[in-house]
Structures are given as C-alpha cells and as structure tokens.
N, CA and C atoms of all chains as a GROMACS GRO file, in nm:
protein
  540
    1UNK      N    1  -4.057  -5.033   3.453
    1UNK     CA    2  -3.948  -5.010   3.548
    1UNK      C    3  -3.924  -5.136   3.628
    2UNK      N    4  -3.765  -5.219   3.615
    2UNK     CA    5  -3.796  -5.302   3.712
    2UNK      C    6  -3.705  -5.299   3.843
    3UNK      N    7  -3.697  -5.325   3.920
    3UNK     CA    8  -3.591  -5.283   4.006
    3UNK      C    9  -3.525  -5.448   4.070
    4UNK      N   10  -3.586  -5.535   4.029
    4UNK     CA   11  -3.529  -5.672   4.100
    4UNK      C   12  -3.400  -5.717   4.070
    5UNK      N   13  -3.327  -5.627   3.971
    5UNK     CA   14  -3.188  -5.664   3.950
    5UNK      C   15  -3.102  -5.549   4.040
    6UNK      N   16  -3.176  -5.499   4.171
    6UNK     CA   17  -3.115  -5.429   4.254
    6UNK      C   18  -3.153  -5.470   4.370
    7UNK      N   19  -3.265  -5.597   4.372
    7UNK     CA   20  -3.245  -5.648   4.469
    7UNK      C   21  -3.097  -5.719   4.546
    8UNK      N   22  -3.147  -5.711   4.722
    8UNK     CA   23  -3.022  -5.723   4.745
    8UNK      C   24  -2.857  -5.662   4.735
    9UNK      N   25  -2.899  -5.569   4.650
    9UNK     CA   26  -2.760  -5.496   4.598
    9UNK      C   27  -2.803  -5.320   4.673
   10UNK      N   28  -2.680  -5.268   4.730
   10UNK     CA   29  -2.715  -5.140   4.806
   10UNK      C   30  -2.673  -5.017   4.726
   11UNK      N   31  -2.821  -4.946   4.695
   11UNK     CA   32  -2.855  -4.862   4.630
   11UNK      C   33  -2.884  -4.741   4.719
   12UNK      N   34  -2.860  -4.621   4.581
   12UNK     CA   35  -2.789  -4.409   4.681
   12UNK      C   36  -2.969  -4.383   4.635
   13UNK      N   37  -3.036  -4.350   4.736
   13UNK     CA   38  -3.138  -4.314   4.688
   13UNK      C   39  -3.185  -4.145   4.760
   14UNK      N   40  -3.224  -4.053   4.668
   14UNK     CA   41  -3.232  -3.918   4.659
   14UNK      C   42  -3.419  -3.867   4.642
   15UNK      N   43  -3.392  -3.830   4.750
   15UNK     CA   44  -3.525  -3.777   4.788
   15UNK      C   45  -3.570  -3.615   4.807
   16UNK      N   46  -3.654  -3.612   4.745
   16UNK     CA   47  -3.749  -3.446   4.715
   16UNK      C   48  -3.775  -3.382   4.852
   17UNK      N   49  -3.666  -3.248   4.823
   17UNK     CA   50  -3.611  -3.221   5.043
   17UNK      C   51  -3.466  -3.215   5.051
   18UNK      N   52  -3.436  -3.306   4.913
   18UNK     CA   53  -3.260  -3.305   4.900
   18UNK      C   54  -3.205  -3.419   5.026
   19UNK      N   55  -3.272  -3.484   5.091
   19UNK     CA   56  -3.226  -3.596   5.177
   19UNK      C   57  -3.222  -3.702   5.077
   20UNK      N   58  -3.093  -3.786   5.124
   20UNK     CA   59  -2.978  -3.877   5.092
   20UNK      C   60  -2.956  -4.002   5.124
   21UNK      N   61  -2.990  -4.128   5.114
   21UNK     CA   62  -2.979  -4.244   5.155
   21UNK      C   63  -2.924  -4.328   5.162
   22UNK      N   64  -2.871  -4.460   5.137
   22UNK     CA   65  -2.830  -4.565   5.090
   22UNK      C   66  -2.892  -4.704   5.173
   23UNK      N   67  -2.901  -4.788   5.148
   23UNK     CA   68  -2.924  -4.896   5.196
   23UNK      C   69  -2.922  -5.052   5.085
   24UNK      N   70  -2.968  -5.150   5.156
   24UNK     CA   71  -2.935  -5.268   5.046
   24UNK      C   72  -3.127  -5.289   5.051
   25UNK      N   73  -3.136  -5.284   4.912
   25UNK     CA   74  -3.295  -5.294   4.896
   25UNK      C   75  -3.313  -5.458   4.913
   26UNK      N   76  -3.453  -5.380   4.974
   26UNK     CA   77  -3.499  -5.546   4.995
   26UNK      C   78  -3.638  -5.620   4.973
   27UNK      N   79  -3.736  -5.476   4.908
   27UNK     CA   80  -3.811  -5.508   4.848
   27UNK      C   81  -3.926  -5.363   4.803
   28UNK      N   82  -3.989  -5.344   4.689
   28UNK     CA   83  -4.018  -5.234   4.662
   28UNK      C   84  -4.173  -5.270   4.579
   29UNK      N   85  -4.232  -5.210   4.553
   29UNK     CA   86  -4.333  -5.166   4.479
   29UNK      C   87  -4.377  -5.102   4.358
   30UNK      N   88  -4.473  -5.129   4.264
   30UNK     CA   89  -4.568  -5.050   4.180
   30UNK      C   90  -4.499  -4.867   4.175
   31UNK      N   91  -4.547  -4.842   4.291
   31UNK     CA   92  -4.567  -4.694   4.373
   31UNK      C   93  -4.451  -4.617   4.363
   32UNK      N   94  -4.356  -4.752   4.392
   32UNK     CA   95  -4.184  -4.688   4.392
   32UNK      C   96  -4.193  -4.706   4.589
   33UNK      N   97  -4.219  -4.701   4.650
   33UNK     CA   98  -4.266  -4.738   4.786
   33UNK      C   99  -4.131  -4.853   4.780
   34UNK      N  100  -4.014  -4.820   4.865
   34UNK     CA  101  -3.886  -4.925   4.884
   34UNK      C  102  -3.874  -4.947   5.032
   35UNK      N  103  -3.817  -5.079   5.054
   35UNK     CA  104  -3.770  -5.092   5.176
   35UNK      C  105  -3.638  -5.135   5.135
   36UNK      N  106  -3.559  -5.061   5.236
   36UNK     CA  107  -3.429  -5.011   5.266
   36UNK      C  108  -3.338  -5.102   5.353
   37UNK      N  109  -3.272  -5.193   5.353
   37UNK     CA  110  -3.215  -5.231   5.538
   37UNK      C  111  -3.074  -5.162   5.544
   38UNK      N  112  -3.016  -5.186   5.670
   38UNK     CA  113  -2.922  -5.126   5.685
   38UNK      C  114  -2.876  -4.978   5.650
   39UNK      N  115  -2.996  -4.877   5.647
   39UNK     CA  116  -2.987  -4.791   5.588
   39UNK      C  117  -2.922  -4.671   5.649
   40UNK      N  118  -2.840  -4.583   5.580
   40UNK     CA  119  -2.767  -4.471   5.636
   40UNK      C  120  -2.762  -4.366   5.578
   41UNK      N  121  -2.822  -4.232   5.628
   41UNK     CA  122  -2.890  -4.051   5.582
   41UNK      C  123  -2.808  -3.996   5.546
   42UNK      N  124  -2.747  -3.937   5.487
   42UNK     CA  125  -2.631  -3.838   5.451
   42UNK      C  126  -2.707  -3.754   5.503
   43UNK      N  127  -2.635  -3.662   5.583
   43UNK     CA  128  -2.684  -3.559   5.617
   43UNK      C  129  -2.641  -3.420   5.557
   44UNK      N  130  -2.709  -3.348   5.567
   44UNK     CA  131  -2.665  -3.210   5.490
   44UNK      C  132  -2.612  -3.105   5.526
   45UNK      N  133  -2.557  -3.031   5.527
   45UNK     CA  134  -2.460  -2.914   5.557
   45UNK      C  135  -2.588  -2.804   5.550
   46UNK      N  136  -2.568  -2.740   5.708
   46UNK     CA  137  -2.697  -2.658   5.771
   46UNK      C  138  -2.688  -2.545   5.708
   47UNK      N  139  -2.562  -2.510   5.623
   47UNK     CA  140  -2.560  -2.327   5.596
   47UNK      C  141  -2.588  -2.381   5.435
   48UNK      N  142  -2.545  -2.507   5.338
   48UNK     CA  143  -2.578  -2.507   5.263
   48UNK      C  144  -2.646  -2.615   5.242
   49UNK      N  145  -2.790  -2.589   5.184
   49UNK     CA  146  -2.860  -2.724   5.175
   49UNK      C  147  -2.826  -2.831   5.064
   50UNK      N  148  -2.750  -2.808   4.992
   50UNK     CA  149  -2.756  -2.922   4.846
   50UNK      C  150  -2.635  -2.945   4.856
   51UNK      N  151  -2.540  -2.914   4.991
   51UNK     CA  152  -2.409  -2.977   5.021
   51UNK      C  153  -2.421  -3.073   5.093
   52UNK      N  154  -2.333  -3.179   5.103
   52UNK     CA  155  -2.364  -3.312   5.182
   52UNK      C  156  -2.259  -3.297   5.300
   53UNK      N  157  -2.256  -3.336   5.364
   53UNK     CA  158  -2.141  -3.333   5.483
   53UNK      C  159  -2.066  -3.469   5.500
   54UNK      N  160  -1.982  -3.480   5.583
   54UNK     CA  161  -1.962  -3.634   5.624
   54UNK      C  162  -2.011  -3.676   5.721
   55UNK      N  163  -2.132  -3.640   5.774
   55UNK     CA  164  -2.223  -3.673   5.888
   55UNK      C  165  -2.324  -3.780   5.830
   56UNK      N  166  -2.319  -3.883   5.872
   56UNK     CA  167  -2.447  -4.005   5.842
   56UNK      C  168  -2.463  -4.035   5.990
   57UNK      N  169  -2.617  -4.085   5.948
   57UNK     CA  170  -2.663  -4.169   6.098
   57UNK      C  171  -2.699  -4.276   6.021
   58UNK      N  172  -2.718  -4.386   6.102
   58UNK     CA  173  -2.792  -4.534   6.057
   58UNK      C  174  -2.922  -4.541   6.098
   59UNK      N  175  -3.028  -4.547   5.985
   59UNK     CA  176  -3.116  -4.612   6.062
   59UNK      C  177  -3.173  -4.732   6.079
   60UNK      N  178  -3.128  -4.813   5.965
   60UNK     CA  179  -3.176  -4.969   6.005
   60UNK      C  180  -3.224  -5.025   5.894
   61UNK      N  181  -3.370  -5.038   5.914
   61UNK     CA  182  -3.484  -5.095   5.825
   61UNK      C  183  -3.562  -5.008   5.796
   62UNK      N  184  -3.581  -4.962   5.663
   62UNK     CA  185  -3.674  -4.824   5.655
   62UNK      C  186  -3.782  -4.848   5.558
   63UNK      N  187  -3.867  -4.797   5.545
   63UNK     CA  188  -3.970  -4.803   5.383
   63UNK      C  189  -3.933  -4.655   5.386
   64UNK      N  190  -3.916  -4.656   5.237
   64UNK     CA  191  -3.940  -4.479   5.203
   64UNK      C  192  -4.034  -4.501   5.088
   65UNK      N  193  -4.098  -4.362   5.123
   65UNK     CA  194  -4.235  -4.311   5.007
   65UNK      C  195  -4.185  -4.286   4.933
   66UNK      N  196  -4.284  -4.400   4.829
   66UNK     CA  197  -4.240  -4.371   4.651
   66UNK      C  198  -4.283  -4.232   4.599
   67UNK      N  199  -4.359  -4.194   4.650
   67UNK     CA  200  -4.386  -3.984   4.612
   67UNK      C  201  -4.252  -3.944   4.596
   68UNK      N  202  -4.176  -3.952   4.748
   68UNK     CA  203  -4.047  -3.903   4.748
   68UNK      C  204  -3.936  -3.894   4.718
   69UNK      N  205  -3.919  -4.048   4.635
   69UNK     CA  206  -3.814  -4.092   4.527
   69UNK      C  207  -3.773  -4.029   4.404
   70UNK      N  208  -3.662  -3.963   4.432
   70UNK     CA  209  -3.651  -3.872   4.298
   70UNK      C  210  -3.533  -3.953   4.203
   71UNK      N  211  -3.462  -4.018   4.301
   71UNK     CA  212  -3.343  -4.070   4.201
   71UNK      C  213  -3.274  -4.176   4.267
   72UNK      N  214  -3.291  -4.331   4.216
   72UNK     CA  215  -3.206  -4.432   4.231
   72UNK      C  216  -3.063  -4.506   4.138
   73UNK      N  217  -2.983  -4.500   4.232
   73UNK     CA  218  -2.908  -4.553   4.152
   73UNK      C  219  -2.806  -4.654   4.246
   74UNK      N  220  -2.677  -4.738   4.186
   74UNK     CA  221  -2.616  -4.833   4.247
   74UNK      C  222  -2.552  -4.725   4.366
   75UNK      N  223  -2.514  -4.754   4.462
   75UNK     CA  224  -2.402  -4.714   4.538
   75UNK      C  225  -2.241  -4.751   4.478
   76UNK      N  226  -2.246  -4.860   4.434
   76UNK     CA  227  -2.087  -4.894   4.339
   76UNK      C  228  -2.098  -4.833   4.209
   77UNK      N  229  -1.954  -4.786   4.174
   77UNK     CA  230  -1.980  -4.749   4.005
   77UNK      C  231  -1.990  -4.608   4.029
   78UNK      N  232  -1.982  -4.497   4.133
   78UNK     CA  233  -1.991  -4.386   4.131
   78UNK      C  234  -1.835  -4.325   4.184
   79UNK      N  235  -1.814  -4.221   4.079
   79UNK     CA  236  -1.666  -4.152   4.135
   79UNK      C  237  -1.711  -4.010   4.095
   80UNK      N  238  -1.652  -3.899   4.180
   80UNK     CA  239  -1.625  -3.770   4.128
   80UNK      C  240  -1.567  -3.763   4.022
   81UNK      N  241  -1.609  -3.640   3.950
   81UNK     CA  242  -1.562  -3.573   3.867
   81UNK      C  243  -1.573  -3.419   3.834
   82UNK      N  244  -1.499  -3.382   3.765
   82UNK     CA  245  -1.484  -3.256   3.788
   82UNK      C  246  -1.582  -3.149   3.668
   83UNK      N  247  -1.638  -3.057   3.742
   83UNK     CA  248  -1.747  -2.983   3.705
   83UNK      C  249  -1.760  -2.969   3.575
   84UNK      N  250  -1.828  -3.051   3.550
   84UNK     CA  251  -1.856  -3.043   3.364
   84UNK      C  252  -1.930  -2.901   3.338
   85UNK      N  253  -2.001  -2.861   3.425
   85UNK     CA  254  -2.071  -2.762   3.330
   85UNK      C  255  -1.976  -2.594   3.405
   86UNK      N  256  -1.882  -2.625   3.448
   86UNK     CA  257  -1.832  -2.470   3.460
   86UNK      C  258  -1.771  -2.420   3.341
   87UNK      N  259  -1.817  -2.333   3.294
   87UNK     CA  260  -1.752  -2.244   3.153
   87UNK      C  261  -1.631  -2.186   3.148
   88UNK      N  262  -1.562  -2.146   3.083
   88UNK     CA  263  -1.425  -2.130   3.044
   88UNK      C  264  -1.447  -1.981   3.045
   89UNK      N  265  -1.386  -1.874   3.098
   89UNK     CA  266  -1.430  -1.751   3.049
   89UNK      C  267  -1.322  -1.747   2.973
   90UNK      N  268  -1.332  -1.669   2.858
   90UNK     CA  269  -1.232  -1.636   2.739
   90UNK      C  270  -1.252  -1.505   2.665
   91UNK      N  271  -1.097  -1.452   2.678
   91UNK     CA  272  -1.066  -1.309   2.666
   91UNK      C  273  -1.189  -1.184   2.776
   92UNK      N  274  -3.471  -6.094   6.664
   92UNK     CA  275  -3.635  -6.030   6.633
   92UNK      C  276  -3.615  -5.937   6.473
   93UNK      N  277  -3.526  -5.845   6.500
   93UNK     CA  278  -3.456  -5.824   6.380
   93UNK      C  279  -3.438  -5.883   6.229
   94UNK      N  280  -3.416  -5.987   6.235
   94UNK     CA  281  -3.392  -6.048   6.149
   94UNK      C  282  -3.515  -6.134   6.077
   95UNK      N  283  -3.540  -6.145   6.136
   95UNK     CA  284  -3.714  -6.241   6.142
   95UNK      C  285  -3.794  -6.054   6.047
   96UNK      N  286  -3.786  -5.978   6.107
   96UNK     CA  287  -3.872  -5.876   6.070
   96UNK      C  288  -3.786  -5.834   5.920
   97UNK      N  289  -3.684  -5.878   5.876
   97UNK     CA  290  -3.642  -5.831   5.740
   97UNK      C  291  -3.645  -5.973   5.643
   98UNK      N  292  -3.696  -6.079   5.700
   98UNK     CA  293  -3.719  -6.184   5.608
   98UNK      C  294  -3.907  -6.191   5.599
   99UNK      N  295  -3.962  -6.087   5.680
   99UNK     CA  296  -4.070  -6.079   5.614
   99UNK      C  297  -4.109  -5.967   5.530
  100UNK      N  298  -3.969  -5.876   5.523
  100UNK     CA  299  -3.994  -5.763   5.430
  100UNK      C  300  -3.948  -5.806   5.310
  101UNK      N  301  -3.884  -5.898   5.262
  101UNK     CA  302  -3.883  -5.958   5.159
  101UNK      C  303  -4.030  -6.007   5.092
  102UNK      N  304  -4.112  -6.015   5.127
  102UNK     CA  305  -4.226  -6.053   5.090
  102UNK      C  306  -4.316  -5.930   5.113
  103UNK      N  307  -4.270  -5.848   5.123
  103UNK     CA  308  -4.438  -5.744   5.171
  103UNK      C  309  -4.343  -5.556   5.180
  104UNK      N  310  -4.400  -5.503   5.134
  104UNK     CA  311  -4.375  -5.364   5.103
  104UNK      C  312  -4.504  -5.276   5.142
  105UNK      N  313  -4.431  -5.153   5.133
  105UNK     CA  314  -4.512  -5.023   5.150
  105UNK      C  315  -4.660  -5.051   5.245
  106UNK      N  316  -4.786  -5.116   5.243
  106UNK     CA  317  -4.868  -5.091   5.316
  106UNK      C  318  -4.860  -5.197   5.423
  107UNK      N  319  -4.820  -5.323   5.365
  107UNK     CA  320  -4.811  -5.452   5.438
  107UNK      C  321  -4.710  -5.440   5.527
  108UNK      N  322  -4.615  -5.311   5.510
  108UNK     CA  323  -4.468  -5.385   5.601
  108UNK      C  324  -4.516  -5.209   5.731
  109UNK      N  325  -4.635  -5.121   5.694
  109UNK     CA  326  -4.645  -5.034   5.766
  109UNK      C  327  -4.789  -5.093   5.852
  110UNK      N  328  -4.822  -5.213   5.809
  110UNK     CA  329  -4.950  -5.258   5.843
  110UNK      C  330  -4.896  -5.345   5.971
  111UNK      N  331  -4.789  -5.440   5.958
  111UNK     CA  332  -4.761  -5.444   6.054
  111UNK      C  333  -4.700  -5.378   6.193
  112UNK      N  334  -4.643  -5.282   6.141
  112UNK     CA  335  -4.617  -5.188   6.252
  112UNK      C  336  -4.699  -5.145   6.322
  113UNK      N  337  -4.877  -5.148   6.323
  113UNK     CA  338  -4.964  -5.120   6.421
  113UNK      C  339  -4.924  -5.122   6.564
  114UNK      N  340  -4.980  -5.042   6.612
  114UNK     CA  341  -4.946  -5.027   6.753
  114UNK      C  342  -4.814  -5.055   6.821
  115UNK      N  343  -4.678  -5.046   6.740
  115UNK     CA  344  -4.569  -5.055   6.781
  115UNK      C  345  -4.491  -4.872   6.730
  116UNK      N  346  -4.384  -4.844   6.798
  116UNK     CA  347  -4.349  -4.710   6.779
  116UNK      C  348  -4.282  -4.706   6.643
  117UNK      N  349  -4.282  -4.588   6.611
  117UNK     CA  350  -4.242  -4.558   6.446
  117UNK      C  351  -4.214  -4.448   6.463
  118UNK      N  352  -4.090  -4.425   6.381
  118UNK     CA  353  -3.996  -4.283   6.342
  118UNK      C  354  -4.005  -4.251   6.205
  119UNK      N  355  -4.089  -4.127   6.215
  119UNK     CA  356  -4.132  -4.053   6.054
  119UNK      C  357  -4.020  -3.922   6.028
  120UNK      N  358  -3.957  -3.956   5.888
  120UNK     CA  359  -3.904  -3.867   5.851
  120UNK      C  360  -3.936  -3.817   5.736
  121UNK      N  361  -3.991  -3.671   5.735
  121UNK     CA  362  -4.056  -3.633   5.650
  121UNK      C  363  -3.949  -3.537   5.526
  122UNK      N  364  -4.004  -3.503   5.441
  122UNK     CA  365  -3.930  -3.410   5.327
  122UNK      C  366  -3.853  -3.321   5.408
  123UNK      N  367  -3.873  -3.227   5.499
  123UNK     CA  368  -3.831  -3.135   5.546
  123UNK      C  369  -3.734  -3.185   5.667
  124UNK      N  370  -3.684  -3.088   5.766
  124UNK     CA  371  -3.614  -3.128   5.844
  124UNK      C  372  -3.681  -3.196   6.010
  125UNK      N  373  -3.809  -3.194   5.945
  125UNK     CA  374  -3.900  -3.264   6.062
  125UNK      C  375  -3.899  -3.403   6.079
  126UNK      N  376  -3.900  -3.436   6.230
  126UNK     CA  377  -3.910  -3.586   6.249
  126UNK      C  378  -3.986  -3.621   6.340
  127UNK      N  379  -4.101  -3.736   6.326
  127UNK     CA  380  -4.178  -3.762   6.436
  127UNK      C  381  -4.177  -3.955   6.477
  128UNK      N  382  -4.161  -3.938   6.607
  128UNK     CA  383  -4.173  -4.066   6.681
  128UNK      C  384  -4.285  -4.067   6.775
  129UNK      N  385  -4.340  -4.166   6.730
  129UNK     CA  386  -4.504  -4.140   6.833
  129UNK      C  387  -4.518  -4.387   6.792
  130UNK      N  388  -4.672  -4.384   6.841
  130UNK     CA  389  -4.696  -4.549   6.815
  130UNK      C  390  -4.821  -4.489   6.723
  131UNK      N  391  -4.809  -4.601   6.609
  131UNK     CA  392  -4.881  -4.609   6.486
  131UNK      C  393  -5.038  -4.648   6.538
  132UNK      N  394  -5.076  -4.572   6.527
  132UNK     CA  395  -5.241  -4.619   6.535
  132UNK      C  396  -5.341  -4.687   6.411
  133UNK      N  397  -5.281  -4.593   6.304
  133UNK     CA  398  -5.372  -4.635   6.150
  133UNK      C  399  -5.348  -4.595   6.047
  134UNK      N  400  -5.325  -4.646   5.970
  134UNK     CA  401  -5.358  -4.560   5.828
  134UNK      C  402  -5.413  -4.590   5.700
  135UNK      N  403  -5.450  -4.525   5.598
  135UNK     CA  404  -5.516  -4.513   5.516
  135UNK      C  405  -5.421  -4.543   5.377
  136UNK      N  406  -5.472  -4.601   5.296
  136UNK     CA  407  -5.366  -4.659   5.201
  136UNK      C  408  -5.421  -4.539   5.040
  137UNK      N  409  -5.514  -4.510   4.994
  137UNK     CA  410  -5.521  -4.439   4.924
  137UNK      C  411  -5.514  -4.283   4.944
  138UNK      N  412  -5.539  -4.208   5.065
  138UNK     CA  413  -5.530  -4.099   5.073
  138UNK      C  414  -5.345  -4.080   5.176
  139UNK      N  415  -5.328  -4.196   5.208
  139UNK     CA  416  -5.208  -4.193   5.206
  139UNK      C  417  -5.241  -4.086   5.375
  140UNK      N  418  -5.266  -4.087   5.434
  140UNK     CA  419  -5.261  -4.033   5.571
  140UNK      C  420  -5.258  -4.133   5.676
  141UNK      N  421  -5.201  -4.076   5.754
  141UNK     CA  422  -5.159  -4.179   5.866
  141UNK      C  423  -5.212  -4.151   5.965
  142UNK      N  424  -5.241  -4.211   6.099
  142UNK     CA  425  -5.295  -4.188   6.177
  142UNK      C  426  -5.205  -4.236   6.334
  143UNK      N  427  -5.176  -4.138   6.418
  143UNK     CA  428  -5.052  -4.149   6.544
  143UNK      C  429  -5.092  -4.109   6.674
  144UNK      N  430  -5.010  -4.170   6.728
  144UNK     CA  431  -5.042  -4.136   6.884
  144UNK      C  432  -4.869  -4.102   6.883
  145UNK      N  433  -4.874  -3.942   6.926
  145UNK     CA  434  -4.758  -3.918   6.905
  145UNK      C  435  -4.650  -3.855   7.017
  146UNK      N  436  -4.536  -3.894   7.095
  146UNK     CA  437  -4.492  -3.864   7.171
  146UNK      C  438  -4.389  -3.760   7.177
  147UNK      N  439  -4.365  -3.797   7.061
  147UNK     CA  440  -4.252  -3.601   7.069
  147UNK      C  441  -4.228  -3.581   6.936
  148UNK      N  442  -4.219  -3.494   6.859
  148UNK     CA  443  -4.191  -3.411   6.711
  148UNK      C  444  -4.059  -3.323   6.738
  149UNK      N  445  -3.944  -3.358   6.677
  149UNK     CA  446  -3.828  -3.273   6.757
  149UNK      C  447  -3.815  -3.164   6.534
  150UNK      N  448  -3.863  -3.096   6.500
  150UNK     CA  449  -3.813  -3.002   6.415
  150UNK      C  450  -3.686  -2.912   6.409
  151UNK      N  451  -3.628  -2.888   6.310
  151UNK     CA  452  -3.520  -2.834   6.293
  151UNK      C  453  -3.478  -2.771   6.392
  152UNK      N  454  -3.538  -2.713   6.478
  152UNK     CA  455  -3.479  -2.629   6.554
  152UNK      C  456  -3.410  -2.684   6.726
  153UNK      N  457  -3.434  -2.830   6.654
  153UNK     CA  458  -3.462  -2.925   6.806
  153UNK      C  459  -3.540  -2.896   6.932
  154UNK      N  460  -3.649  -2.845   6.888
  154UNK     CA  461  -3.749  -2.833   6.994
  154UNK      C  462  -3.862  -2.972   6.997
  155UNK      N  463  -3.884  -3.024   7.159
  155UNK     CA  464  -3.959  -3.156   7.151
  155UNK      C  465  -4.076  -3.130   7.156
  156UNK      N  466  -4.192  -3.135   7.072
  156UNK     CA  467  -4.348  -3.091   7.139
  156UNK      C  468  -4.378  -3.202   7.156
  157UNK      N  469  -4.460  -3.253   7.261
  157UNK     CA  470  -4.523  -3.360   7.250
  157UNK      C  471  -4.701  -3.395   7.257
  158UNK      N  472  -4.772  -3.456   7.119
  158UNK     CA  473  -4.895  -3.445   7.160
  158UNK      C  474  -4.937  -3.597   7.180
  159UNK      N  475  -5.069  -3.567   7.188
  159UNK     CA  476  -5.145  -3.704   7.213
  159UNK      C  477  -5.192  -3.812   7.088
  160UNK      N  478  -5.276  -3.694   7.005
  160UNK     CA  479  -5.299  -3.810   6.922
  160UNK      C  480  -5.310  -3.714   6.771
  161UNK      N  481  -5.273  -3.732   6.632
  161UNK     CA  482  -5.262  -3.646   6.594
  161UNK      C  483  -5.266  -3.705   6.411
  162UNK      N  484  -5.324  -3.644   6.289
  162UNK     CA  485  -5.384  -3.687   6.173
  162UNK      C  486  -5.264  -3.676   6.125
  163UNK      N  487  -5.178  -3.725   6.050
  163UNK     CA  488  -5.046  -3.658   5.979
  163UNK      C  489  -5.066  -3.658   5.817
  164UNK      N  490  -5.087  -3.621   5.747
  164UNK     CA  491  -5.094  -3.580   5.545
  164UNK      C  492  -4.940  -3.668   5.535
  165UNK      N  493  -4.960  -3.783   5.477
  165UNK     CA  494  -4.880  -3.856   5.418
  165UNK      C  495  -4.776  -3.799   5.295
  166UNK      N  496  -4.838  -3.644   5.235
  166UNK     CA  497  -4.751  -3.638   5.114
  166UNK      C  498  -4.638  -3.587   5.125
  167UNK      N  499  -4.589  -3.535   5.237
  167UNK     CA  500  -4.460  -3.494   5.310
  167UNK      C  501  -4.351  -3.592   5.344
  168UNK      N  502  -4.431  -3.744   5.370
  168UNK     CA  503  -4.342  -3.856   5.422
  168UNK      C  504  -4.256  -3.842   5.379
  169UNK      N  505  -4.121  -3.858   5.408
  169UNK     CA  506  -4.008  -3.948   5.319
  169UNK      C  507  -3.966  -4.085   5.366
  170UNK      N  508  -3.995  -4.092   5.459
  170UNK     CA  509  -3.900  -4.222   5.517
  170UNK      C  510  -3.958  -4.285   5.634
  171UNK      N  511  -4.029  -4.401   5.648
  171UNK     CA  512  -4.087  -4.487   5.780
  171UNK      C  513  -3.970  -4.552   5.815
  172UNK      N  514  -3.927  -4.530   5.968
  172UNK     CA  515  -3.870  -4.654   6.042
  172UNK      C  516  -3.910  -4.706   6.152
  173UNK      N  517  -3.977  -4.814   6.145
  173UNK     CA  518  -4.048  -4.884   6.241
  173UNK      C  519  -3.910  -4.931   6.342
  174UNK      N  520  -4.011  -4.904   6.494
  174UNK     CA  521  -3.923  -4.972   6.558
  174UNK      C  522  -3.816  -4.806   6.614
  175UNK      N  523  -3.833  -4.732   6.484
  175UNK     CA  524  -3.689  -4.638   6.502
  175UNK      C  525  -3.691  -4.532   6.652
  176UNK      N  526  -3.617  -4.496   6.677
  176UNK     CA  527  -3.584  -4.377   6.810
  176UNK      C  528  -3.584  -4.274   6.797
  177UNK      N  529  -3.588  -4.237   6.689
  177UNK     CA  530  -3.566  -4.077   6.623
  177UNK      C  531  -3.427  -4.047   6.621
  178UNK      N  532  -3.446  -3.928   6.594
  178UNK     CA  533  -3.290  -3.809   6.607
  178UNK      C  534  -3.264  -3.828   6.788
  179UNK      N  535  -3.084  -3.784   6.757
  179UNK     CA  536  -3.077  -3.792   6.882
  179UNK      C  537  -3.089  -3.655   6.930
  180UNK      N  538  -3.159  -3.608   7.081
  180UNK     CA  539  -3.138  -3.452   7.105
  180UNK      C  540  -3.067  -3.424   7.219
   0.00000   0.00000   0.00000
C-alpha cells in the first residue's frame, strides 16, 4: 500500500462510527496512522446516522487512528450518481 | 507556531507527532459521538492506551463531566487533535 502519491494532495477519509473527513495529508504510516492538516468533519444528520448533512467544523492538524480508517480516497474526481442498486419493480 | 508544528509532521507520524504533544492539551475524537479534551500525560505505543489528565468529556448528549486523571483504551480513537478545543457547547 503506498500512499505518497497522496501526499500533499487532500484526501475524503471514512472512519468506523461512519465519521467523515477530509484534509491534505501530510504524512502517514505502516499502521495506516495519517496526519491530516487543514482538516474538516462532515458531520452527520442526528435522526439519520449514514446521512451526511451540510454541517462541517474545521479542525486543523489531526492524526487519525489507522484502526479507524475504513476508506481513503481523493477528494477530486468524485460526483453523484444516481442509485445504482435500486431495482426496477416490474409488472 | 503553527506552521513550524506541520513542517515537523512531515517527518514524524502517529507516535512521534502524539509524543510530542506531551503535556500540552489534546482533543480526542473517538468512534462514537464522544469527545475528550484534557492535557496528554502518556501513552503507550503497543497497547495503544493513552494516558490523560482530563478536563471535560462533553458526549452526545452535551453533557460536560469533568475528571482528574483518567486511563483511556485507545481502540475507540478516531481522531487526535493536538492543541484542539473540542466541540463547541
């Protein structure tokens, strides 16, 4: 796994808890253990948890636990799309 | 001061960049909707527990407890911010 071609570049990172991140990496670990700068929480919608809201806070400079890393990816290069897996009911 | 502290996180991660945070305040955000701001006393790099002197824990419900000194199980962490303020209440 290498992640140094994301150095510097600000990456959506998804954590086990369903909390939401982004920041511009700035240096990471073995472990998966990242530090974050400029980093900002998506926060989640209180009645539904795996909805995101448009509520962020900033927090700065962060390390997050590589335990908790469930999913990195670029912040650029991402668009909606529409629900691939809803089924068609027919007749 | 800022800036100086993210040109040495370029060089140093996970234990080294929480090693320096000794005895300065730190905002833990864990898996859940819990958050704690207390000053870093110690921690342990293989069992992954931390060790705090802790000034208020505000949990989902935004209630502040505040204790003195207190063991925290690292496998809950999600997120160290040194330096950080917590949630606002």
């Amino acid at each position: 796994l290498d992640l140094s071609k994301y150095i510097d570049k600000t990456i959506r990172v998804k954590f086990q808890g369903g909390r939401e991140a982004s920041g511009v990496l700035k240096g990471f670990d073995p472990l998966l253990n990242l530090v974050l700068d400029g980093t900002i929480e998506y926060m989640r919608d209180p009645d539904d948890q795996f909805k995101l809201t448009e509520d962020t806070r900033q927090l700065g400079l962060v390390v997050c636990r590589g335990t908790s890393v469930v999913l990195i990816c670029p912040q650029d290069g991402m668009e909606a799309i529409p629900n691939p897996f809803i089924q068609q009911q027919d007749g | 001061r800022k800036t100086c502290f993210v040109e040495r996180m370029l060089f140093c991660v996970s234990t080294e960049l929480v090693d320096k945070c000794i005895g300065s305040r730190i905002h833990i955000v864990m898996k859940s909707d819990k958050e704690i701001v207390g000053t870093l006393l110690g921690f342990d790099d293989f069992v992954s527990i931390f060790l705090w002197k802790f000034k208020a824990i505000t949990p989902e419900g935004r209630r502040i407890t505040k204790l003195d000194q207190i063991l925290l199980n690292g496998n809950n962490i999600t997120m160290l911010v040194p330096g950080g303020e917590g949630p606002e209440v």
